[in-house]
C-alpha positions, 0 to 999 in steps of 0.5 A: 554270462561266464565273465559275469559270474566269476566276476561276482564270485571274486568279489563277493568271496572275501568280501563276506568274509571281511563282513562277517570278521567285522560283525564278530567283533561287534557282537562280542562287545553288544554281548549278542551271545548264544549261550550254552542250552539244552538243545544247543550242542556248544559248550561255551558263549558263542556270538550268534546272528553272523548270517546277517553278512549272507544276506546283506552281501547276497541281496546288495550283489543281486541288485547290483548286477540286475541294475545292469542287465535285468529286463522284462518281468525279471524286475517285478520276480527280484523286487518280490523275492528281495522283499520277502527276503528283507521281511525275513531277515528283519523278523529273524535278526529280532529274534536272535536279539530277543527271542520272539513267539513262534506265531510272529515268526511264522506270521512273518514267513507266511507273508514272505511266501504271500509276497512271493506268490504275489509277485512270482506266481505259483506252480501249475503243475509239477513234472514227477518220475515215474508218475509224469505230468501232474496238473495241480491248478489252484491247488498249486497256490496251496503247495508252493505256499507250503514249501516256501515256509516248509523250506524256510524253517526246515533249514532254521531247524537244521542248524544246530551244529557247526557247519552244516548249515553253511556248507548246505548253502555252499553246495546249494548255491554251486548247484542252482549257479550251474543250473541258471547257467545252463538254462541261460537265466542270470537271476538264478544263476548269480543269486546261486552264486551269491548264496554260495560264496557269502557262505563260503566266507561265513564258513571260515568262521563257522566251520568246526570249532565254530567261533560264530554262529549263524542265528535264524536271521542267516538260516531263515534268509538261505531257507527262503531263497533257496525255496524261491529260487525253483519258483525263479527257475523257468519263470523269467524274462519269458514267464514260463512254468517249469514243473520240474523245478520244484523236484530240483529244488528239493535235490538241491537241499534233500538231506535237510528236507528228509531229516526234518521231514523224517523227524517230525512224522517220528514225534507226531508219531509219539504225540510229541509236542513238535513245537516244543526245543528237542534233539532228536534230528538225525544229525543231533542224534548222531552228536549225542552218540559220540560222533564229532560235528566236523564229521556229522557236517563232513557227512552231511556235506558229501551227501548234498553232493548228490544233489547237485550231481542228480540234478545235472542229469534231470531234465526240468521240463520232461514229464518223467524226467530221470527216472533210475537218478531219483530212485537213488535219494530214496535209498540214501534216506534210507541209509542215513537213517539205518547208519544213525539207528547202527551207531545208536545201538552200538552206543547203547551196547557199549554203555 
């Protein structure tokens, strides 16, 4: 699988990069533009929509190496999550056009997730530390619905400025490559590398200062993949149930999980309209306070890292996994939250 993966690596790399250049000129001259907003933290007409390269190049390469070595019920798991996945990107790359109503995108995300439970299935159970096995039954049906939308808007939210939803993607991917190559599963494995090196080639245009931006058709795409890729894991060729995958797939993303997550318990908290455009994410919040993008998107990225890193010392299939390795997310919520509070106050001390 080592050939293969290096093979994929090396030509999807720059051929994103090349997509990605050649888009931006295309937007340039069809004027598909973000414009500077209140909730935008760019200053300047920026072209947007560019993630439309990440899934173009993720999904071709996917089935281009699955036309060769796919076998059993890995078909029917890539054809669902490519049609979730296409639906997605089609409704997203409308909305960066023209802005769409929020129900028709959450419709559309809905669907997705109808597709993927059709197709993929759901999580029976889940593998928690320090509370072992828990079965869910039906009840599962419910939850991976609501992390697969949970995810793909968690990730739409969370870029909003230079870098730092690419950068995720990179670090993301890298990690669910390594996983699928250690478990022997090329799906996951090759579609993490895919998400990764497309990413990294949209990166060269998008790492601060920015001269394109994603769009929700790129931030909603890599949400939902990476919420299919803990479903994909264990699943296939022999259609096991890896409780432990979903605890792995929130490793993989846990800063862009905890900060929306934090986020909208602290407006519901102050009966804030939650679907109201705001600047209160922690990475917004860090901005407004002085801080640059580049450093915010740096911050952001070292502290992904973790994820990767506790995920290669989490065993997916043990009732309680690794136990002392997850206590340590917890406590970098915690310092995330308390280094944004300290350069609030500080901020409001000097003013």
């Amino acid at each position: 699988m080592t050939p293969l993966l290096f093979g994929i690596a090396l030509v999807s790399l720059p051929f994103s990069y090349l997509c990605v250049g050649r888009y931006r000129l295309w937007a340039e001259k069809r004027r598909i533009l973000d414009l500077p907003n209140e909730r935008g933290a760019h200053t300047r007409p920026v072209p947007r929509g560019g993630g439309i390269a990440i899934a173009i190049v993720s999904l071709l390469g996917v089935w281009s190496v699955f036309s060769r070595v796919a076998v059993g019920n890995a078909w029917r798991a890539l054809l669902a999550y490519t049609l979730g996945a296409v639906l997605i990107a089609i409704i997203s790359w409308l909305d960066d056009l023209r802005s769409l109503p929020s129900p028709v995108r959450l419709a559309a995300h809905s669907l997705g997730a109808g597709i993927a439970l059709a197709g993929v299935g759901y999580w029976s159970g889940l593998n928690l530390p320090l509370f072992g096995s828990v079965p869910l039954g039906r009840f599962g049906i419910v939850v991976t619905f609501v992390w697969i939308v949970g995810l793909t808007n968690a990730y739409n939210f969370m870029d909003g400025i230079d870098g730092i939803a690419g950068a995720q993607a990179v670090i993301a991917g890298l990690g669910w490559a390594l996983l699928g190559w250690h478990g022997h599963e090329t799906l996951v494995a090759a579609l993490g590398v895919l998400l990764a090196t497309s990413s990294l080639g949209f990166l060269g245009y998008n790492w601060p200062p920015a001269r394109l931006f994603m769009g929700d058709v790129g931030s909603a795409f890599l949400g939902y993949s990476f919420a299919l890729l803990p479903l994909l894991y264990g699943r296939i060729p022999g259609g096991g149930d890896s409780g432990g995958a979903p605890l792995l797939g929130a490793l993989l993303v846990w800063p862009f999980l905890f900060d929306t997550t934090f986020t909208l318990l602290r407006r519901l908290s102050r009966r804030e309209n939650v679907f109201s455009a705001h600047k209160t994410h922690l990475y917004q919040r860090l901005v407004s306070v002085g801080r640059s993008q580049r450093s915010v998107t740096m911050l952001y990225s070292v502290l992904a890292l973790t994820g990767p890193a506790l995920g290669a010392v989490w065993s997916p299939d043990s009732a309680s996994g690794n136990v002392p390795g997850s206590l340590i997310v917890p406590l970098l919520c915690f310092g995330l939250w308390a280094y944004v509070r300290s350069r609030e106050q500080k901020g409001w001390l000097n003013s």
